[in-house]
py3Dmol code that shows the C-alpha trace and the ligand (Angstrom):
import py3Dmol

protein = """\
ATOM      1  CA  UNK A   1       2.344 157.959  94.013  1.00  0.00           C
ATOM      2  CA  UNK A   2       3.813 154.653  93.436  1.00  0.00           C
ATOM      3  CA  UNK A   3       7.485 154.631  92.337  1.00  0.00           C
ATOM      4  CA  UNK A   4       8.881 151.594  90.411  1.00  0.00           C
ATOM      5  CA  UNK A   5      11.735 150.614  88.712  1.00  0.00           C
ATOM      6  CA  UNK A   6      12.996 149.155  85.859  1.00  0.00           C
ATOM      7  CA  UNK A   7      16.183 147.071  84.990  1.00  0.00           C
ATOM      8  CA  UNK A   8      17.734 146.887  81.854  1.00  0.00           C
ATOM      9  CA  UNK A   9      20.284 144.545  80.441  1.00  0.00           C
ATOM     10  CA  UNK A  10      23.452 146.435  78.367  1.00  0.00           C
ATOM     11  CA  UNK A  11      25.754 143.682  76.425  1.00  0.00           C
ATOM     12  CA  UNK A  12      29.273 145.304  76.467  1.00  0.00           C
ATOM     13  CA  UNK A  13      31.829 143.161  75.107  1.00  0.00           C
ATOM     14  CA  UNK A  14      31.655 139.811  76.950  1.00  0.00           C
ATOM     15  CA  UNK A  15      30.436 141.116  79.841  1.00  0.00           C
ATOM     16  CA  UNK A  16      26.789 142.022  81.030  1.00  0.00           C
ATOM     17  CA  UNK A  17      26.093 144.911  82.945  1.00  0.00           C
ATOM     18  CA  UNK A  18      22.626 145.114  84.461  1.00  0.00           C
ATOM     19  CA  UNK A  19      22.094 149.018  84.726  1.00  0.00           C
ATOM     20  CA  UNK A  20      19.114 150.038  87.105  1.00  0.00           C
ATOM     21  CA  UNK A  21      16.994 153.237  85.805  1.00  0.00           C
ATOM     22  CA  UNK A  22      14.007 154.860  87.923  1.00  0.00           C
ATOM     23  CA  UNK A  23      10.775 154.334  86.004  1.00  0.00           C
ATOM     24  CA  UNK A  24       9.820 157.661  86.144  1.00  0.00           C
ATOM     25  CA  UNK A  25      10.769 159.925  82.977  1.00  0.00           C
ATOM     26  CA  UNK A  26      11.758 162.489  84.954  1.00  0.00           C
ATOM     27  CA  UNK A  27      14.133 160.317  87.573  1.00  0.00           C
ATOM     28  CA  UNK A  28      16.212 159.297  84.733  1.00  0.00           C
ATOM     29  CA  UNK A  29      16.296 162.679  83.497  1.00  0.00           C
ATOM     30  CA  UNK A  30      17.705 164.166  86.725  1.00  0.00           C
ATOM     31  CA  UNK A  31      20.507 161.122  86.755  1.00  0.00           C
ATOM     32  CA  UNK A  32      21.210 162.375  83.403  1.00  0.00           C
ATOM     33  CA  UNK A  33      21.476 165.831  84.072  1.00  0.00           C
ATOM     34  CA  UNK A  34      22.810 166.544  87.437  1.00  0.00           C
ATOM     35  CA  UNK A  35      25.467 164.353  87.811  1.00  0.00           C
ATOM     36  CA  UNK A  36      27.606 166.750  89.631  1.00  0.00           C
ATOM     37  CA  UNK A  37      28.676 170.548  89.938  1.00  0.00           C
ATOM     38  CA  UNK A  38      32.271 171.340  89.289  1.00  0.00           C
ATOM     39  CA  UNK A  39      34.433 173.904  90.468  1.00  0.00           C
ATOM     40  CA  UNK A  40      32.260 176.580  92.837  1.00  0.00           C
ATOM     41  CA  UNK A  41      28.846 176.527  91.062  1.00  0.00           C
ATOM     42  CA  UNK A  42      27.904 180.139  89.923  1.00  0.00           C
ATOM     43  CA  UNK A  43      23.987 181.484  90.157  1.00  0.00           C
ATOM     44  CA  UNK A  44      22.822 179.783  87.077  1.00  0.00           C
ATOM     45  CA  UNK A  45      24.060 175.889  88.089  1.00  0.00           C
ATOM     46  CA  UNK A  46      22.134 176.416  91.189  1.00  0.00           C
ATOM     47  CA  UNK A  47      18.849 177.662  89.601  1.00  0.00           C
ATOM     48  CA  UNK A  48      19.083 174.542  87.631  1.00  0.00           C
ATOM     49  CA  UNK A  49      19.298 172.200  90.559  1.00  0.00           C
ATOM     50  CA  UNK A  50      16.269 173.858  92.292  1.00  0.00           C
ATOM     51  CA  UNK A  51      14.349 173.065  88.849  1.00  0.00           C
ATOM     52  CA  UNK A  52      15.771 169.286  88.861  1.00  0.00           C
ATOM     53  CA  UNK A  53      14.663 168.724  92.332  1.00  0.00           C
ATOM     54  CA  UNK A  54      11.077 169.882  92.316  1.00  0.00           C
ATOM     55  CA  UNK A  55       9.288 166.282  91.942  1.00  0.00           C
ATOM     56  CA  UNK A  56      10.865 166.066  95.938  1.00  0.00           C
ATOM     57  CA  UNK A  57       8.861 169.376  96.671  1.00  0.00           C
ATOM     58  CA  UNK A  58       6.238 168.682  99.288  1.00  0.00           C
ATOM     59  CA  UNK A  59       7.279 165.073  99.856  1.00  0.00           C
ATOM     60  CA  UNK A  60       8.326 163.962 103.144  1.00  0.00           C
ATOM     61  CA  UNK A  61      11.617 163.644 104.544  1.00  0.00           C
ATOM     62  CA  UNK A  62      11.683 159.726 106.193  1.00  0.00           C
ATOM     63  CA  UNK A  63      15.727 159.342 107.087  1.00  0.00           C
ATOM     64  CA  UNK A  64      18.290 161.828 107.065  1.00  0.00           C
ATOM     65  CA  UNK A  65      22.294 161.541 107.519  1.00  0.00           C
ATOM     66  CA  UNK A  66      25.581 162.237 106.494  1.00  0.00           C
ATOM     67  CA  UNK A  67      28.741 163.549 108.406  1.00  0.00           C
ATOM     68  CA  UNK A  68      26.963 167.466 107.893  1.00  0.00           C
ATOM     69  CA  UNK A  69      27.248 168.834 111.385  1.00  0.00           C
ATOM     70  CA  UNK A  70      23.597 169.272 112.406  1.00  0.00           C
ATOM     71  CA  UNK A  71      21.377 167.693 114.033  1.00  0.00           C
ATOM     72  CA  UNK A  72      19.903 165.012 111.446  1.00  0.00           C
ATOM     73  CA  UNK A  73      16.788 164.418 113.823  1.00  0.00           C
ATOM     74  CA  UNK A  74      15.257 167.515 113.170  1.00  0.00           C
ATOM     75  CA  UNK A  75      14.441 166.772 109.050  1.00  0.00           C
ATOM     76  CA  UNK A  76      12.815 163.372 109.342  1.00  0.00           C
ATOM     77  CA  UNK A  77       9.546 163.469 108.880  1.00  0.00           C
ATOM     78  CA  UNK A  78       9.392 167.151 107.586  1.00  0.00           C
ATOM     79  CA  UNK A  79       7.607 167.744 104.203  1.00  0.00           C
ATOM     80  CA  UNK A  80       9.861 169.813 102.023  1.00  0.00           C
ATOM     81  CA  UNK A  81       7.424 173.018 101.404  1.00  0.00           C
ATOM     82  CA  UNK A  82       9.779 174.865  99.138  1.00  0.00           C
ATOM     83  CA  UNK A  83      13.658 174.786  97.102  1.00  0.00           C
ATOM     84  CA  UNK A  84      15.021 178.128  97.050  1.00  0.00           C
ATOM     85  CA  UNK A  85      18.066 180.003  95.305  1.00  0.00           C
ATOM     86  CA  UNK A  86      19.741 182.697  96.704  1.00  0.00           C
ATOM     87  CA  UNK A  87      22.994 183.740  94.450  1.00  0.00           C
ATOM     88  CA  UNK A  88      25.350 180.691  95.104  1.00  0.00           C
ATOM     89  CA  UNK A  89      23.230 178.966  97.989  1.00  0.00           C
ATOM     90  CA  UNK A  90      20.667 176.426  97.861  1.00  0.00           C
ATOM     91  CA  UNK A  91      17.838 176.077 100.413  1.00  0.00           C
ATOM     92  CA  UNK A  92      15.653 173.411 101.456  1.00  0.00           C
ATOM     93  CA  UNK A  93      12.569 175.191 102.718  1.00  0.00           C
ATOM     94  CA  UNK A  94      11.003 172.622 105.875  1.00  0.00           C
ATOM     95  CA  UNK A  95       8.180 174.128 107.960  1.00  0.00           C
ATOM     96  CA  UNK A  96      10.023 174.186 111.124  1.00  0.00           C
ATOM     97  CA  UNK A  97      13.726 175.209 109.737  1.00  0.00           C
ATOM     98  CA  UNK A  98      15.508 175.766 106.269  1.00  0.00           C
ATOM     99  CA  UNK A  99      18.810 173.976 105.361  1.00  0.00           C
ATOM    100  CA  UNK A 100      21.486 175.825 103.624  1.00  0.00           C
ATOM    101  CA  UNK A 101      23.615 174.089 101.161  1.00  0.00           C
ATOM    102  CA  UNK A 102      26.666 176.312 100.088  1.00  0.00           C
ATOM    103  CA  UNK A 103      28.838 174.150  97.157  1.00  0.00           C
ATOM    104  CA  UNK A 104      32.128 175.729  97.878  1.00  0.00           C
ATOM    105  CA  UNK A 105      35.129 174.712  95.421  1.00  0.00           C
ATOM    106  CA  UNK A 106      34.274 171.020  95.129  1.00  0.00           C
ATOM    107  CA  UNK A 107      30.620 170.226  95.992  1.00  0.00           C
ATOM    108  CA  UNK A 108      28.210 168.051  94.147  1.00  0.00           C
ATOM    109  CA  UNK A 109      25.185 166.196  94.587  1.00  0.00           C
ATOM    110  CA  UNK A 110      23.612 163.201  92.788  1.00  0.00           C
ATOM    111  CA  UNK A 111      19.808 162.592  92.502  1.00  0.00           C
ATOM    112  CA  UNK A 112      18.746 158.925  93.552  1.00  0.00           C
ATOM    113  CA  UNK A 113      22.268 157.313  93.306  1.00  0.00           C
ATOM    114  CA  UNK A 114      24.926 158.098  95.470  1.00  0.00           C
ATOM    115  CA  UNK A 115      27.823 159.129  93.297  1.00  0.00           C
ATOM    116  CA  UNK A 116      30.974 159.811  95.991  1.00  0.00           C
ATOM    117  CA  UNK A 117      32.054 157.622  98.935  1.00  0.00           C
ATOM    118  CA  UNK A 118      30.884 158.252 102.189  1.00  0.00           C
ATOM    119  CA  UNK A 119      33.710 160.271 103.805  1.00  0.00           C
ATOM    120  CA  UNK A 120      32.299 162.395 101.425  1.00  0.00           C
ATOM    121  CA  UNK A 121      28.522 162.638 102.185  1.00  0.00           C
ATOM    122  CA  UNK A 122      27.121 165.671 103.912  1.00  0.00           C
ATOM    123  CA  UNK A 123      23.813 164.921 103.568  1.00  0.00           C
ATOM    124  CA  UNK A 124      21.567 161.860 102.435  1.00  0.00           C
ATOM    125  CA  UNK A 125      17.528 163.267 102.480  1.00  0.00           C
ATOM    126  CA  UNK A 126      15.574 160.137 101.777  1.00  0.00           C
ATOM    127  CA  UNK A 127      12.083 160.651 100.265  1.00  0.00           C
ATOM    128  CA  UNK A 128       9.561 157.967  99.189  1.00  0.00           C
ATOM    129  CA  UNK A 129      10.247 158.346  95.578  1.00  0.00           C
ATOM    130  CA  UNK A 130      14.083 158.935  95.596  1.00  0.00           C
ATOM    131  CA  UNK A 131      17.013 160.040  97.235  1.00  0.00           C
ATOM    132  CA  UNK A 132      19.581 163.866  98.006  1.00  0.00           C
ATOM    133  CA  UNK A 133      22.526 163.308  97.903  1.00  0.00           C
ATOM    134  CA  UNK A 134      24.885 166.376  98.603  1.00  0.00           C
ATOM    135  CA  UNK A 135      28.727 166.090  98.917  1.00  0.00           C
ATOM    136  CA  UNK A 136      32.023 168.026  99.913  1.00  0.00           C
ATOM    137  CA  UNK A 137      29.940 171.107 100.546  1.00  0.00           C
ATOM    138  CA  UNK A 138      28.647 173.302 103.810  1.00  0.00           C
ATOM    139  CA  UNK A 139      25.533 172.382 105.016  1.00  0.00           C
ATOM    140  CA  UNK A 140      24.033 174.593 107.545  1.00  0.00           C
ATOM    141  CA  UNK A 141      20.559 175.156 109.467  1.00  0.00           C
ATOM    142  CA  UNK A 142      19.692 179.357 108.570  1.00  0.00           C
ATOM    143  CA  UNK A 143      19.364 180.811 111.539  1.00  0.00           C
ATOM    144  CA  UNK A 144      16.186 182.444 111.264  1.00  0.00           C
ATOM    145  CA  UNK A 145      13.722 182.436 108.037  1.00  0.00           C
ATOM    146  CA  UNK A 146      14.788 183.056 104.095  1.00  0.00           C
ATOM    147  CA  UNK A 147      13.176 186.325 103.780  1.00  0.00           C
ATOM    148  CA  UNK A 148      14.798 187.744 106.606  1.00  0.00           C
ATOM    149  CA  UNK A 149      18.090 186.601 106.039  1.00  0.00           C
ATOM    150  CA  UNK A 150      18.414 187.388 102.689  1.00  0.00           C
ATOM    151  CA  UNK A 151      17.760 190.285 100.212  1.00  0.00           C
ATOM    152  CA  UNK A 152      16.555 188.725  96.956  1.00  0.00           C
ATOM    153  CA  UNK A 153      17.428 192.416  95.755  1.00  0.00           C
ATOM    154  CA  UNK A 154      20.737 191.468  95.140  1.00  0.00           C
ATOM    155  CA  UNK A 155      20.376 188.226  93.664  1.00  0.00           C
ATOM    156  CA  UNK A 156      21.391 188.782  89.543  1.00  0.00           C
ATOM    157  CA  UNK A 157      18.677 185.814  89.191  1.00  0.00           C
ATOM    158  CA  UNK A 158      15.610 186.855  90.935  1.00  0.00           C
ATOM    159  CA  UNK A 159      12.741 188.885  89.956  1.00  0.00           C
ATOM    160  CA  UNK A 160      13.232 190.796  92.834  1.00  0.00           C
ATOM    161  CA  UNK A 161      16.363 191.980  91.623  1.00  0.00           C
ATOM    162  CA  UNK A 162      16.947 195.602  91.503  1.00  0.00           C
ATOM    163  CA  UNK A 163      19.410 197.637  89.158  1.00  0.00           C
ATOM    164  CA  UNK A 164      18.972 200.477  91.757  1.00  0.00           C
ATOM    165  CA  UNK A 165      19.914 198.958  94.412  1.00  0.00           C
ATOM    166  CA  UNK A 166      23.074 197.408  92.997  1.00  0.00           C
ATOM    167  CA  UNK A 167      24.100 201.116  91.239  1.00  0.00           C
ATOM    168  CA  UNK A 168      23.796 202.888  95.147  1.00  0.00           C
ATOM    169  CA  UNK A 169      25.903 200.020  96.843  1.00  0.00           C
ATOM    170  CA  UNK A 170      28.668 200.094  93.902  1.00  0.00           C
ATOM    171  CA  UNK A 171      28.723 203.878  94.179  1.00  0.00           C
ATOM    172  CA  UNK A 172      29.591 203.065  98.078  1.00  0.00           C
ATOM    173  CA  UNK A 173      32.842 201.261  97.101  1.00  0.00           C
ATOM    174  CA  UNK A 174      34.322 203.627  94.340  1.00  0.00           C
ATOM    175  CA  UNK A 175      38.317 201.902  94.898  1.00  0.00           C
ATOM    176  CA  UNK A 176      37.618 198.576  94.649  1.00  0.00           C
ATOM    177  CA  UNK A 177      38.279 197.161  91.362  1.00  0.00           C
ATOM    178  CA  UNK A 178      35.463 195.872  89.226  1.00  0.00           C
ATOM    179  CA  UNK A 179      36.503 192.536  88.868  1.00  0.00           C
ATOM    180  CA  UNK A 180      36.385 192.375  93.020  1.00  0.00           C
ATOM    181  CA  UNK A 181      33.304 194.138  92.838  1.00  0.00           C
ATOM    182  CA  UNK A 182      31.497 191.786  90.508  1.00  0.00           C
ATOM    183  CA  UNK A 183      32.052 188.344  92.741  1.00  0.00           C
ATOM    184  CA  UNK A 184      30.557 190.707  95.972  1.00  0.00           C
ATOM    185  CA  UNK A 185      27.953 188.150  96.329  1.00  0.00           C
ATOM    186  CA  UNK A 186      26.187 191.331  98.554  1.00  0.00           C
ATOM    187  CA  UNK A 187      25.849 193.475  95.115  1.00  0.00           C
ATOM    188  CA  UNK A 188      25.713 190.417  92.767  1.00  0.00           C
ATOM    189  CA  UNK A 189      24.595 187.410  94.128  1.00  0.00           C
ATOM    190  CA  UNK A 190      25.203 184.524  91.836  1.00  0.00           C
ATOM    191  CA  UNK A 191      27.981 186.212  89.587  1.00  0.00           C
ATOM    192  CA  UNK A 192      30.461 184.254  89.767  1.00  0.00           C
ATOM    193  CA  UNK A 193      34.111 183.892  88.194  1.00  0.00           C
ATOM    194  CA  UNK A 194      32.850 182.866  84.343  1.00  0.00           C
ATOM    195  CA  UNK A 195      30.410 185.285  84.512  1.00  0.00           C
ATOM    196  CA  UNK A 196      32.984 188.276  85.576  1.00  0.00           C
ATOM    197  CA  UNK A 197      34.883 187.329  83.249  1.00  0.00           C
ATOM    198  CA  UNK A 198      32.300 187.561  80.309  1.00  0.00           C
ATOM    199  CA  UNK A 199      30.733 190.393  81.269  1.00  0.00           C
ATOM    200  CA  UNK A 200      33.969 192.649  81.421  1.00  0.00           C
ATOM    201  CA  UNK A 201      34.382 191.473  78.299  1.00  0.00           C
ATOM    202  CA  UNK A 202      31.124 191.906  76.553  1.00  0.00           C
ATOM    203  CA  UNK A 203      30.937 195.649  78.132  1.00  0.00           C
ATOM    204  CA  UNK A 204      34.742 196.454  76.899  1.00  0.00           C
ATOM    205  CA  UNK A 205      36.118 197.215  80.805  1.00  0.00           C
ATOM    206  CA  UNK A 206      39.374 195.649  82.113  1.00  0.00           C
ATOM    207  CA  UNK A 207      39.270 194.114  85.243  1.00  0.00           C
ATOM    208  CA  UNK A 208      41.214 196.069  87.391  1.00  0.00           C
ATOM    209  CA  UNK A 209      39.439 199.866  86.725  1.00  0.00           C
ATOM    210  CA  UNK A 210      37.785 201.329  89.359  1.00  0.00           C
ATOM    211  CA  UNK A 211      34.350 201.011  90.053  1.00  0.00           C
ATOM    212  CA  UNK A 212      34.485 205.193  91.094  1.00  0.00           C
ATOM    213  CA  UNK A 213      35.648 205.815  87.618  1.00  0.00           C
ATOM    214  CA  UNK A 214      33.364 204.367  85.057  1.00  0.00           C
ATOM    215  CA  UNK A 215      31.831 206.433  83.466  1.00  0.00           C
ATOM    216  CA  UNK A 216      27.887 206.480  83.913  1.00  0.00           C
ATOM    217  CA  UNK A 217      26.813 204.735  80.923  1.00  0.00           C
ATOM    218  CA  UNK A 218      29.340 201.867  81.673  1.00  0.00           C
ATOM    219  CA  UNK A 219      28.472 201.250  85.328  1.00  0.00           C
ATOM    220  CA  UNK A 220      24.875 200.950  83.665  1.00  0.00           C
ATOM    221  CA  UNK A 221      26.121 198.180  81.386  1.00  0.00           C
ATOM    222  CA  UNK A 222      28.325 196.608  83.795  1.00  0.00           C
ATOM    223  CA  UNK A 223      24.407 196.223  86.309  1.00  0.00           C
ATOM    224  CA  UNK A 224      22.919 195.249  83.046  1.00  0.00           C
ATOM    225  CA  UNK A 225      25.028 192.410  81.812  1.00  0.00           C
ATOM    226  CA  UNK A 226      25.807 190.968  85.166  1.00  0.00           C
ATOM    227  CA  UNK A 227      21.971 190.356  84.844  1.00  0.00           C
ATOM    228  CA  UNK A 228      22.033 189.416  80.756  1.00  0.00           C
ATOM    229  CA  UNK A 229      24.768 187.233  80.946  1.00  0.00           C
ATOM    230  CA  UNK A 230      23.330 185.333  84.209  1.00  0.00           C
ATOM    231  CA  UNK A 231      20.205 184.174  82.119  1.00  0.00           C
ATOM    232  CA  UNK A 232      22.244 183.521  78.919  1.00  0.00           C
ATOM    233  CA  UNK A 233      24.649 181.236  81.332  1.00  0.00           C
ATOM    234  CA  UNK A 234      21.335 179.358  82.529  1.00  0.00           C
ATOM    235  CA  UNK A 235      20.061 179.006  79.003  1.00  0.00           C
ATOM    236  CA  UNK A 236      23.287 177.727  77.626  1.00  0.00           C
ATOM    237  CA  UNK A 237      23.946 175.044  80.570  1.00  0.00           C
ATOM    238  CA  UNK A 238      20.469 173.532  79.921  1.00  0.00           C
ATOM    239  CA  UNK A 239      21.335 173.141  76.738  1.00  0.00           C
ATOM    240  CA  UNK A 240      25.193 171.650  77.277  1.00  0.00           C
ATOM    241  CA  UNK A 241      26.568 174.257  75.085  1.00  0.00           C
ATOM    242  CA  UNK A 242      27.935 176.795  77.849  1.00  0.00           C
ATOM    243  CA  UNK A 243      31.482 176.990  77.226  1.00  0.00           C
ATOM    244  CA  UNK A 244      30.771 177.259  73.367  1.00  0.00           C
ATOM    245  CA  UNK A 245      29.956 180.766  73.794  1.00  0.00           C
ATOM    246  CA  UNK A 246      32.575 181.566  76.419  1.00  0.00           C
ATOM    247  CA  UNK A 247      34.369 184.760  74.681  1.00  0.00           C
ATOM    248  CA  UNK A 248      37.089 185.729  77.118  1.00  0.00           C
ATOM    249  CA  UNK A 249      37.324 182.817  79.844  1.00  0.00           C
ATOM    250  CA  UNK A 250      39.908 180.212  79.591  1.00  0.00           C
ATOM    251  CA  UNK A 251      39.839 181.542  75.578  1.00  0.00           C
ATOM    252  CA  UNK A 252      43.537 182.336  74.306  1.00  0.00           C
ATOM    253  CA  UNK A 253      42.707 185.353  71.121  1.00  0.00           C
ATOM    254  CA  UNK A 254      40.464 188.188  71.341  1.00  0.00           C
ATOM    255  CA  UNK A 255      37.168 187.679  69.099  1.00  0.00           C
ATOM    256  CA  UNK A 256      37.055 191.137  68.682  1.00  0.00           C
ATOM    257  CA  UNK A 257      40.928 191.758  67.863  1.00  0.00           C
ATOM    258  CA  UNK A 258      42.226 188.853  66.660  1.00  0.00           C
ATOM    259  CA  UNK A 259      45.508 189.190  69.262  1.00  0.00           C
ATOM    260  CA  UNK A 260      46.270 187.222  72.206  1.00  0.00           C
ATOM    261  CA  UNK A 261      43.769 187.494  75.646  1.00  0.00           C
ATOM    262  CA  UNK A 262      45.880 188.559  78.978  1.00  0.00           C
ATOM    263  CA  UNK A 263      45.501 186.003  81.263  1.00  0.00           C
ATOM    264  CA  UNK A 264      46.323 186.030  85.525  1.00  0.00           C
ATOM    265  CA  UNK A 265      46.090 183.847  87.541  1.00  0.00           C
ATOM    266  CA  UNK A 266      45.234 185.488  90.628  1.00  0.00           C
ATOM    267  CA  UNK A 267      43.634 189.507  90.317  1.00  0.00           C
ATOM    268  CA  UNK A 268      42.236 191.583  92.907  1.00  0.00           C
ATOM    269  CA  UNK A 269      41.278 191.162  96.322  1.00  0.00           C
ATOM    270  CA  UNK A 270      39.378 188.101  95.320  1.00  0.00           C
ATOM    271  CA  UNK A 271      42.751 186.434  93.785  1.00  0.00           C
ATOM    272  CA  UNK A 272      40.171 184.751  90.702  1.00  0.00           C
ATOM    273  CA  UNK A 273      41.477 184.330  87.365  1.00  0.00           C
ATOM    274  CA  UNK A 274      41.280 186.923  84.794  1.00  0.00           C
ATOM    275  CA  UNK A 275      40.932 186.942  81.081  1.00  0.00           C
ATOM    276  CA  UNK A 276      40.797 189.950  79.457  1.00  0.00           C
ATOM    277  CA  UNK A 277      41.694 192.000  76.289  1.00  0.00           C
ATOM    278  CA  UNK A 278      44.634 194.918  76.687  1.00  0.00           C
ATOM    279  CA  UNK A 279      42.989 195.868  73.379  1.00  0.00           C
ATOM    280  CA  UNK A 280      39.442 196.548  73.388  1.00  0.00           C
ATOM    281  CA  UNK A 281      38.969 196.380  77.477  1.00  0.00           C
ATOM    282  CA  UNK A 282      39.962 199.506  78.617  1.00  0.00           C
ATOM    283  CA  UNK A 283      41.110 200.275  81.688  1.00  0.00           C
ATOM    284  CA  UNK A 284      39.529 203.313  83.973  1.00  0.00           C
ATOM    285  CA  UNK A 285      41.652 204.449  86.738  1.00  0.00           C
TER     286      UNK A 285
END
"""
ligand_1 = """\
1
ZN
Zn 40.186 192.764 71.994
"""
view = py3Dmol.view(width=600, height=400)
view.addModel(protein, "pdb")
view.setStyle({"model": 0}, {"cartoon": {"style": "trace"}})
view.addModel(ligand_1, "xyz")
view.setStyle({"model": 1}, {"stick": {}})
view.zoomTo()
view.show()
């Protein structure tokens, strides 16, 4: 496949710039899409950079670097065989070993440009047809293969995922408050602080009840919406409207009550910002 590129000339003001832009459609789409992730990517953000980076599925790897700490030798010349999404990690599936890309707080990555300075560069994959670029974030080789390491039960975003399985392992932890229990990336892989706060909301629960004392039919909804709310996250960042439909998080008035939303800075184990109603999210203790 032959990759080409274009140049075209932007007058602004007096000056010229001369703005490069990959040929192919769907290049220019991925520069115009995934910039960057801000501020610990949650399930969905991820799921959308596996879709972005599929054209680089089953190309070769022909240079590899950055300051990650492993051993850069080992990609080149390694055909990428799959992308994979598990909760808040990304994987680069190779046929001899699988990279791990966890964002943390700050990471990004940029698709054919490099976007950050070096210092910042983890990882540089160059392919053919384009360029990885992934910054500020942990890059590690997975000891061992995907399937074994992980359990795609637990990820919100999989079709593997199980209700079940999530119910048994919250009934496990009845103390722990359900705001903690929601970012346990074992139970719900991919929630993360957005989505806890949504889904409390949405299902009428205050963060700090007890898992152990929900009542059945709202330790159903609380598995359920973790799930709904995932997909409607993914849905609404593809189509740049996410925080339109945020209800609770960073919001300052109850939709539902019309009076001010509690907010704190740091709840639970987890220390994550909360935003709830002392109205309509009641509290089970
Ligand atoms: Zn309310």
């Amino acid at each position: 496949m032959v990759f080409f590129r274009f140049y075209c000339i932007l007058p602004l003001g007096f000056f010229v710039v001369i703005w490069r832009i990959p040929g192919r459609a769907w290049l220019s789409l991925c520069i115009g899409l995934a910039k960057q992730v801000r501020n610990m990517p949650e399930g969905p953000s991820i799921v959308i950079l596996k879709d972005l980076v599929q054209p680089f599925k089953g190309e070769k790897i022909v240079a590899a670097s950055g300051n990650a700490k492993i051993d850069m030798s080992l990609l080149v010349d390694q055909k990428v065989t799959a992308f994979r999404s598990w909760g808040k990690h990304f994987l680069i599936c190779l046929p001899r070993t699988t990279l791990r890309v966890h964002f943390l707080m700050f990471g990004s990555y940029s698709i054919n440009e490099q976007t950050k300075p070096n210092p910042r560069l983890r990882l540089h994959l160059k392919f053919s047809k384009g360029d990885l670029y992934f910054y500020t974030c942990s890059i590690k080789i997975l000891e061992g293969k995907p399937d074994e390491v992980y359990d795609w039960s637990g990820d919100v975003l999989s079709d593997d995922w199980d209700a079940a399985a999530a119910r048994k392992k919250l009934k496990a932890i009845p103390e722990t408050l359900v705001a903690d229990a929601l970012l346990d990336q074992q139970i719900f892989a991919g929630v993360g602080n957005i989505i806890k706060n949504e889904v409390l909301y949405r299902i009428g629960v205050h963060p700090e009840s007890k898992v152990g004392k929900l009542p059945p039919r709202k330790l159903t909804q609380l598995i359920k919406e973790a799930r709904n709310y995932s997909f409607d996250f993914l849905k609404w960042k593809k189509a740049f409207e996410l925080k339109k439909h945020w209800l609770a998080h960073t919001k300052k008035t109850c939709p539902r009550c019309n009076i001010p939303l509690i907010k704190v800075a740091h709840l639970g184990k987890t220390q994550r910002r909360a935003f709830y109603c002392g109205n309509c999210q009641k509290l089970y203790v």
